[in-house]
N, C-alpha and C positions, 0 to 999 in steps of 0.2 A: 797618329797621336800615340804617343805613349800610354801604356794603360794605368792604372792608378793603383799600388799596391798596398792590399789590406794589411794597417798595421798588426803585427805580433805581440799579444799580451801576454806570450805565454810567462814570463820570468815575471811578469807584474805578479798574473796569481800565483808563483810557486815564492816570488818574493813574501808577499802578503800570509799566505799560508805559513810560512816558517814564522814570521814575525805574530800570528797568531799562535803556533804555538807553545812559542818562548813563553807568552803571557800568559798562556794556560801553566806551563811547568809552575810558571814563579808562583800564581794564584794558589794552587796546588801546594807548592812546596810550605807557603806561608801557614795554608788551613793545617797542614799536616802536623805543623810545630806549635802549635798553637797553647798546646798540651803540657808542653816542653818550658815554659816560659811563667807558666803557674806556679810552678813548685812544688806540686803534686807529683810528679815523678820522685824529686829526692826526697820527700818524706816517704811515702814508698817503701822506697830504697833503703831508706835511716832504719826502719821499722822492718823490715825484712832482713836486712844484717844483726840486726838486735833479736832478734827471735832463732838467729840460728845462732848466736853465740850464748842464747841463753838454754841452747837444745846441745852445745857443745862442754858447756857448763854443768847441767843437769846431766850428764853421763859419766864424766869424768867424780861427781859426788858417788855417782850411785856404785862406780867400781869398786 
């Protein structure tokens, strides 16, 4: 009799594995930007750029 050969799962888990951690990237990527989407970066920004044009300003008086 033929003997009966143990199927190979090896690609099942390397499949599975990859596709977990696509989901972790995306989860990930989403928590990351999170921050980005509030609008709290470009006021920030608006206020940061205002403060060195008023430190740009304030030099060129004082020359």
């Amino acid at each position: 009799m033929a003997e009966e050969q143990e199927k190979d799962n090896t690609w099942l888990y390397a499949g599975v594995a990859i596709a977990a951690v696509i989901v972790l990237v995306v989860l990930l990527k989403q928590d990351e930007t999170k921050h980005l989407q509030s609008g709290s970066v470009a006021q920030l920004q608006a206020e940061t750029f205002s403060n060195i044009e008023k430190r740009k300003t304030g030099n060129k008086t004082a020359e």
